[in-house]
Structures are given as C-alpha cells and as structure tokens.
Backbone bond lengths (Angstrom), bond angles and torsions (degrees), N, CA, C in turn:
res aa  C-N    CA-C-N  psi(-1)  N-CA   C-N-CA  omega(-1)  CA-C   N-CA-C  phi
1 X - - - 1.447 - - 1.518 108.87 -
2 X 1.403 121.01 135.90 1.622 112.13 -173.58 1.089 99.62 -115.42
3 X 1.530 117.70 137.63 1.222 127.10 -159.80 1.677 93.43 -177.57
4 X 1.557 110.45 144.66 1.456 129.42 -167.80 1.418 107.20 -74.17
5 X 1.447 115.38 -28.98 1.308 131.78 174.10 1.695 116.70 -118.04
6 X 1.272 96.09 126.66 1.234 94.56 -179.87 1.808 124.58 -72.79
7 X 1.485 112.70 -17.82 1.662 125.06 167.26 1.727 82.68 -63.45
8 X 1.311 162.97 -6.19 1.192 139.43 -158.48 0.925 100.13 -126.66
9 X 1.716 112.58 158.19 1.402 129.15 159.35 1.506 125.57 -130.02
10 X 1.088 135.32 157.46 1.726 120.23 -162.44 1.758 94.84 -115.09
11 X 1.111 92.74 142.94 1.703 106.58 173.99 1.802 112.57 -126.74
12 X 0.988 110.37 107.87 1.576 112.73 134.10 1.632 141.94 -25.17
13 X 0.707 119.68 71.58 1.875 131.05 -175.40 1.625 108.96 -94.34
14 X 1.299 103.50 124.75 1.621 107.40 -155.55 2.189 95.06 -121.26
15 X 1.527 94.07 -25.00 1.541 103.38 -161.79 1.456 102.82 -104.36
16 X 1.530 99.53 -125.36 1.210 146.33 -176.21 1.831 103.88 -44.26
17 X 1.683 102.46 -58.06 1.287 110.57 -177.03 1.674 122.76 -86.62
18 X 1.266 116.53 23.18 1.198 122.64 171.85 1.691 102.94 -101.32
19 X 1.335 123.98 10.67 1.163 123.70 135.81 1.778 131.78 -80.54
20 X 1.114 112.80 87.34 1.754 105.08 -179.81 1.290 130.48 -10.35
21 X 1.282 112.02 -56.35 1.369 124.80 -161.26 2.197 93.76 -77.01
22 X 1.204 99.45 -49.42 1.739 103.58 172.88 1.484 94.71 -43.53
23 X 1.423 125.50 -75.99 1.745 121.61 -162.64 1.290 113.32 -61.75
24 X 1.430 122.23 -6.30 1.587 106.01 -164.41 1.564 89.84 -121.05
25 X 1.571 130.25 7.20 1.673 115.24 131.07 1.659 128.83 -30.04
26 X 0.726 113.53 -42.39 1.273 133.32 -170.69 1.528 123.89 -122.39
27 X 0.789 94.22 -61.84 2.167 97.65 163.84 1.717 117.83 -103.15
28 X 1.555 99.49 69.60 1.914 96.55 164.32 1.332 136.32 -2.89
29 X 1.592 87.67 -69.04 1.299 126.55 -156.96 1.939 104.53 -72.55
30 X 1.688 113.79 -13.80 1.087 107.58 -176.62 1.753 110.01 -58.84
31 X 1.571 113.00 133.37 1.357 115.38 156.52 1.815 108.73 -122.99
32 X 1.255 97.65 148.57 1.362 109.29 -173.08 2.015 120.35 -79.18
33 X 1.084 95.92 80.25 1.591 91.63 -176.02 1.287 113.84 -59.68
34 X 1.490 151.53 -52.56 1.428 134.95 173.74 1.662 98.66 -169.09
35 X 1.122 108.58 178.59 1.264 117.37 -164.31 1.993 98.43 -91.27
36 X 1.421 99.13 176.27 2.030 88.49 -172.58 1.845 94.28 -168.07
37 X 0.883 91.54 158.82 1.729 117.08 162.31 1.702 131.02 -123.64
38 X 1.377 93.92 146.52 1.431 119.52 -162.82 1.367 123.52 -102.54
39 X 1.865 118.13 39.98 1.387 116.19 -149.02 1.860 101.39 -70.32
40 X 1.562 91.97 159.83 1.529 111.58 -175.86 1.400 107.02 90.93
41 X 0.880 115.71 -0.23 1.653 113.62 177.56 1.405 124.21 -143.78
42 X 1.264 130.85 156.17 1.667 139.15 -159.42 1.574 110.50 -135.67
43 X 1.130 112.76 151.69 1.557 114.06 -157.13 2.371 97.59 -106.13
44 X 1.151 85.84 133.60 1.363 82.39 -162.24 1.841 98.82 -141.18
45 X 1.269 125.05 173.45 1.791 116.06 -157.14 1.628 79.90 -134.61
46 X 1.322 110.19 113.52 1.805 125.08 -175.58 1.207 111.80 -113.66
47 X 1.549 109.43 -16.97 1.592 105.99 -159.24 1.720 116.45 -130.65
48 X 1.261 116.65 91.21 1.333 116.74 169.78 1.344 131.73 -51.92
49 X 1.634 112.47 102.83 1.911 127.11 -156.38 1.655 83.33 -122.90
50 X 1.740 120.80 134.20 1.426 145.78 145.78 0.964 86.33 -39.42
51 X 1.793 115.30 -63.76 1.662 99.00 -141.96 1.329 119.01 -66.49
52 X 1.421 131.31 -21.47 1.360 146.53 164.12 1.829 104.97 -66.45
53 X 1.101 114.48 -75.31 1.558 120.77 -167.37 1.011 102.33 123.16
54 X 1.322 158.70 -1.89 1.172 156.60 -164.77 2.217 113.21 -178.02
55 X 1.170 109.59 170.42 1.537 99.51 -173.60 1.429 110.31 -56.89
56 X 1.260 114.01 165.96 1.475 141.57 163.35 1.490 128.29 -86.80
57 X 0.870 119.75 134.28 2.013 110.98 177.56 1.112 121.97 -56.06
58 X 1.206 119.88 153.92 1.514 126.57 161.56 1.388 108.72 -151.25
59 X 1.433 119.48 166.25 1.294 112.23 153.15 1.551 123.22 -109.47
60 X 1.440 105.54 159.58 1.476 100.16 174.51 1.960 91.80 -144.35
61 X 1.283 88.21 168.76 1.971 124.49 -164.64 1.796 81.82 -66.35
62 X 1.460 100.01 120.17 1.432 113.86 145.16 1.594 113.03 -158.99
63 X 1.387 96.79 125.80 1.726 113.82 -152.70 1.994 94.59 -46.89
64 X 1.289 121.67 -34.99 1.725 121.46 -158.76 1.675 106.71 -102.12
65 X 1.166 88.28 -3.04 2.550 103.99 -173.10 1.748 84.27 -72.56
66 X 1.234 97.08 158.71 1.312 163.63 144.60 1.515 134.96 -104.09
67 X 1.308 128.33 95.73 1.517 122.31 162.76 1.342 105.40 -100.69
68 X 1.446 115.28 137.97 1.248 122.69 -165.32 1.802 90.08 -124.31
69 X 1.754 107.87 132.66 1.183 93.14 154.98 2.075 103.59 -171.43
70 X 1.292 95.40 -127.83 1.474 94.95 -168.06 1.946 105.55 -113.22
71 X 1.409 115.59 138.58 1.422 109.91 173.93 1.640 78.87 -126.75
72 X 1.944 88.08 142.79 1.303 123.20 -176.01 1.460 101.47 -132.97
73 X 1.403 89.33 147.82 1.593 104.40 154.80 1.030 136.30 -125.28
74 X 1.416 113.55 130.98 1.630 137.96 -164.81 1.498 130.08 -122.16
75 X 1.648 101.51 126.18 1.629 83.76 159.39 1.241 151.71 -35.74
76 X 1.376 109.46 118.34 1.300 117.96 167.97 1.568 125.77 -24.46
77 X 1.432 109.78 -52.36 1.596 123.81 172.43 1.330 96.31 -47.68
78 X 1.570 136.06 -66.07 1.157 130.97 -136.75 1.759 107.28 -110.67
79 X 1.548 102.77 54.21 1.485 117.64 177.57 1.288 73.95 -88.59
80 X 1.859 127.87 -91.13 1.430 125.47 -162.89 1.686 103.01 -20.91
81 X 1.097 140.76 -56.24 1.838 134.76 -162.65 1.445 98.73 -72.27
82 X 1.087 112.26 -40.78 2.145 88.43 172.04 1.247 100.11 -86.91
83 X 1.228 156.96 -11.57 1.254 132.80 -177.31 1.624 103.30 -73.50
84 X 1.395 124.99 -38.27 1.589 130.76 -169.64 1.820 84.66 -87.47
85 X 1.262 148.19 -0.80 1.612 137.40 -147.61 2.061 68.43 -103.46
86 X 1.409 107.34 -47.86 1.538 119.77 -153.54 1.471 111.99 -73.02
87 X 1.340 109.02 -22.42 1.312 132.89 -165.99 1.285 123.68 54.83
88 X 1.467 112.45 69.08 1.328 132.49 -163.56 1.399 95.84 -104.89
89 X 1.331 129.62 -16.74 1.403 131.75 172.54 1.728 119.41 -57.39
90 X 1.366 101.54 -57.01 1.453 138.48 -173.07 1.552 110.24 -72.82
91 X 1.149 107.04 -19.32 1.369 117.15 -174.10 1.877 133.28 82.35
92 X 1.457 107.91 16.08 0.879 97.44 154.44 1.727 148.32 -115.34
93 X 1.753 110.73 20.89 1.065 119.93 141.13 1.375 135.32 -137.90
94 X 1.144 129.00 165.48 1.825 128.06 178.14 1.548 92.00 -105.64
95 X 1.528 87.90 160.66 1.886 97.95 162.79 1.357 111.87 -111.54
96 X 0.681 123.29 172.59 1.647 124.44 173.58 2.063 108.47 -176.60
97 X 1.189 101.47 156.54 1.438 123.92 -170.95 1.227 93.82 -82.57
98 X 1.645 103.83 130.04 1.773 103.99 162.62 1.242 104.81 -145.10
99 X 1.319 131.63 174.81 1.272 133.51 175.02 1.481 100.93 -120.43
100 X 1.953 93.46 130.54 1.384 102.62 -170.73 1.827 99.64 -120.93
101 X 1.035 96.32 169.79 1.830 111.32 -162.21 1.996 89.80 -87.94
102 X 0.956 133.28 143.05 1.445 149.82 133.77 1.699 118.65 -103.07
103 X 1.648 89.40 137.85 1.477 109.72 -174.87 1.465 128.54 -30.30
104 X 1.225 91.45 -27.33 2.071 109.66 168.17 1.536 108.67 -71.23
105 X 1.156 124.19 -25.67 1.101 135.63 -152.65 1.388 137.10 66.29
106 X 1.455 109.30 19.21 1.188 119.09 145.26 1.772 137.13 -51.14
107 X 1.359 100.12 141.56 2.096 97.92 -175.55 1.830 93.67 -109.69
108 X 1.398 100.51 131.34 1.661 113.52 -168.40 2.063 99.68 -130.44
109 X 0.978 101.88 125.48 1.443 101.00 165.88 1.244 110.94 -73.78
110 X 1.572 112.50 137.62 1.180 127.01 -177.41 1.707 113.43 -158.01
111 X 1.350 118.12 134.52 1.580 133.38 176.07 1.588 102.31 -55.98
112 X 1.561 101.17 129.66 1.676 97.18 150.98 1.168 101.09 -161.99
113 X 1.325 119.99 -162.15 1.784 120.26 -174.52 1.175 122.90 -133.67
114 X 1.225 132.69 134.63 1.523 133.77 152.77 1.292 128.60 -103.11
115 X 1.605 113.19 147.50 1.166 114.80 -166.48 1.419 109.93 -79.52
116 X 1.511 119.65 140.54 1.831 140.76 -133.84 1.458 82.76 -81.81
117 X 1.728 119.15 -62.38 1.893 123.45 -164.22 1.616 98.64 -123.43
118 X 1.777 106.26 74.18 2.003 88.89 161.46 0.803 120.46 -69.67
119 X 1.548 96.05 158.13 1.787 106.12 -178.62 1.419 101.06 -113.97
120 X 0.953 117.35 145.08 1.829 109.85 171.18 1.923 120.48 -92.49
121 X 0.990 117.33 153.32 1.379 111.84 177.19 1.272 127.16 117.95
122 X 1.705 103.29 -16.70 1.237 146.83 -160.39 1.535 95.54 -74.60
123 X 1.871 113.95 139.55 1.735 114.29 164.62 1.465 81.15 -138.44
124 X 1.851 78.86 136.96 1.836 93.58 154.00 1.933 124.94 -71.16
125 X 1.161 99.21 173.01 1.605 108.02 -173.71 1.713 106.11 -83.61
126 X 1.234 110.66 128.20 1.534 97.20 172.20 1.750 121.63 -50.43
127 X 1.035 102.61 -35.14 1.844 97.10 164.60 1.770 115.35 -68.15
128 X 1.215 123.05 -29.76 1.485 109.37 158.21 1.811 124.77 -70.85
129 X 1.230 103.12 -35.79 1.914 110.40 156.98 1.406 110.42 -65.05
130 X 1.167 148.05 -21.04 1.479 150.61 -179.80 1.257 98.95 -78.44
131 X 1.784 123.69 -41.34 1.632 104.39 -165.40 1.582 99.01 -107.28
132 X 1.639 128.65 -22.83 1.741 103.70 143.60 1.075 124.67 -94.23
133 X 1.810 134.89 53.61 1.022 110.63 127.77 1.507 107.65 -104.83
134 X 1.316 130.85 9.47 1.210 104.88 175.07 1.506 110.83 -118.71
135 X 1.245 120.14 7.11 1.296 118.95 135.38 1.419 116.22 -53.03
136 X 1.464 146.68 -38.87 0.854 161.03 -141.79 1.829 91.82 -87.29
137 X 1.070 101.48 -77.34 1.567 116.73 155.44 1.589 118.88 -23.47
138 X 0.965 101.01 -80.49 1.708 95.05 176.04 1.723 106.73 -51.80
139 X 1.033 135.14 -71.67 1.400 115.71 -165.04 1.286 119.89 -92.55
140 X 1.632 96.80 34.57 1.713 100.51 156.94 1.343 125.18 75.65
141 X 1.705 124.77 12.91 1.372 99.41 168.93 1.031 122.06 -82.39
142 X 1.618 118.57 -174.50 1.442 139.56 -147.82 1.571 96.79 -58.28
143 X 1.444 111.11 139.49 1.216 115.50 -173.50 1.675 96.94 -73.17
144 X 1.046 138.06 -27.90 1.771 142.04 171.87 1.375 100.28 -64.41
145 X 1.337 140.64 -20.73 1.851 132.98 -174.58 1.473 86.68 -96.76
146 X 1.416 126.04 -52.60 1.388 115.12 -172.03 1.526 115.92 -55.94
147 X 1.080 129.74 -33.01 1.662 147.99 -174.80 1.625 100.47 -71.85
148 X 1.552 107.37 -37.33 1.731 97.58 -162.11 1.636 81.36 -89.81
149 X 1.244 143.35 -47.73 1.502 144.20 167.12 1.365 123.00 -20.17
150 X 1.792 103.00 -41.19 1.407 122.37 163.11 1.641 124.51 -42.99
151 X 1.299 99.54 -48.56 1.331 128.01 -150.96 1.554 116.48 -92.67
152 X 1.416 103.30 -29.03 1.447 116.83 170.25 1.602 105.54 -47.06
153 X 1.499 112.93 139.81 1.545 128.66 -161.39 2.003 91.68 -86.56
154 X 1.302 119.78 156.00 1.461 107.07 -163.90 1.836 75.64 -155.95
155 X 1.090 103.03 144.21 1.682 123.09 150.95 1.659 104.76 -65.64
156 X 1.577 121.93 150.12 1.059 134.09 151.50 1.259 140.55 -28.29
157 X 1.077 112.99 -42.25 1.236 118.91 -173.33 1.705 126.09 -60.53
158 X 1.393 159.13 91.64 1.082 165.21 -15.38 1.816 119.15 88.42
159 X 1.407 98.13 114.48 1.572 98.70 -172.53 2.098 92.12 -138.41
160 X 1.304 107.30 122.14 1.212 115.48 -157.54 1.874 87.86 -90.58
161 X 1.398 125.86 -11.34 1.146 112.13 160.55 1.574 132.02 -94.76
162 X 1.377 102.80 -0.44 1.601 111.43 178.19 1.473 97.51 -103.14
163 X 1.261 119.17 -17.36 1.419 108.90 176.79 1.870 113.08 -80.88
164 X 1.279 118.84 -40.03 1.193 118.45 162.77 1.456 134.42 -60.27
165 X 1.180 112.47 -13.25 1.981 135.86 -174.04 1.940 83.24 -94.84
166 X 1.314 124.22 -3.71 1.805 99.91 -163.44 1.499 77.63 -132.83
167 X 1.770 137.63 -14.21 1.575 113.67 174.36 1.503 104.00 -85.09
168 X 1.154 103.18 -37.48 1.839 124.67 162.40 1.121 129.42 -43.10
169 X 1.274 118.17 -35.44 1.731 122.21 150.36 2.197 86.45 91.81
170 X 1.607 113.80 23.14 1.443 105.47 173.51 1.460 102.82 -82.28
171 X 1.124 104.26 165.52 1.632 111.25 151.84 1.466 112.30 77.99
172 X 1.437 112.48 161.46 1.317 126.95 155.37 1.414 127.76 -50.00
173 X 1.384 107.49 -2.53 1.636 110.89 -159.96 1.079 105.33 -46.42
C-alpha cells in the first residue's frame, strides 16, 4: 500500500464516503489527499441498505467507465472501522487493492470495496445522491461526473434529517 506514512493506508471513496464528515464517523483520522480515477470501470447501485432507502454504490468492470472519486488517508488502527462503516462484517462488502489514477497521472494503490452479491435493477434514494453528490463537490471532481451524478434516476425517498446527521458526521449512520 503506498502511503507517506507507514501508520497509513489510502482508500478510494467512490459513494457515500466522499463526503468527509460521512468518513470521519468512523475514521477521524481520514485526510483527503486529492481527488483520482477508476478507469475500466462504471459506478452502478447493487446493494439494497434501510439505512439509505434505496441501493448503495458499487463499482463494476466496464472496458470505456470511469469512476471518479476521492483517495484518503487513514489510520492504520481504523482499517477495522471502515471495514464494519462498509459493512464488510454483515456481508455486504469486500475490500480489495486497486490501483487508482491521480490528477498527475500517476497509478497509486489504494483500498476500496465492492459489493459481495449485486443485484441489478437497483436505484439509490435521492437522500443517498444528495450526500455523494456533494461529497462530489467538496473534493472537486469533474464538473461533467458531478452533472451525470445529478442525473442518476433515484426513488423518492429523502429525509432532510438523516441527510444532515451524515454531512454532520452525527450518528451511527
């Protein structure tokens, strides 16, 4: 894993946790080193979560995709707290090592997750698109990923107090 510090490890955040305040529930210690890409692959909603209201992200293999998102760095200690943040316990994601693109065009290994059994067919909740797209926003990707992020089709469901408890960094969310 390459990382400036060796107590650290770098993660990939494609969703949920490309909001700060969402990743640093659970990992403090996350700081945001720069924004990155995920070529060969496309960002797609596999995983039906309560706690959202609608599916969760993942990525999956498509030879012409792009996932665009945020690499962070994190304590070492607090790999175990995103792995249970990801729900890798419960079984619905793995982590695995990938090499992601930085704006220099450098390729950096970095942790992230996919979901263990997607399902296809699946839409996220507009309150789970509300807190990655403005994660999306804060660490700056391409104003064209934020627009197509826009655009993604979402079920109804939207709770203007669970969305503030997850920019807020409260709760178990």
């Amino acid at each position: 894993m390459n990382s400036a510090d060796e107590d650290r490890f770098l993660y990939f955040s494609f969703g949920s946790n490309l909001n700060k305040n969402r990743l640093q529930i659970n990992c403090p210690s996350a700081k945001l080193i720069s924004s990155g890409s995920l070529d060969g692959y496309e960002l797609d909603f596999t995983l039906h979560t309560e706690r959202w209201g609608g599916a969760a992200a993942d990525i999956r293999v498509h030879e012409r995709g792009t996932v665009h998102g945020a690499i962070w760095s994190i304590r070492t200690d607090q790999l175990d707290k995103l792995d249970v943040q990801e729900g890798v316990s419960i079984g619905h994601y793995y982590r695995l090592e990938i090499g992601v693109k930085t704006p220099s065009g450098d390729q950096i290994n970095c942790y992230t997750y996919k979901v263990l059994n997607p399902q296809s067919g699946l839409v996220p909740s507009a309150l789970y698109m509300r807190v990655i797209i403005q994660g999306a926003i804060d660490v700056q990707l391409p104003h064209e990923y934020i627009e197509a992020l826009r655009s993604v089709a979402t079920n109804s469901y939207d709770d203007d107090r669970r969305y503030q408890k997850a920019l807020e960094g409260r709760g178990t969310f």
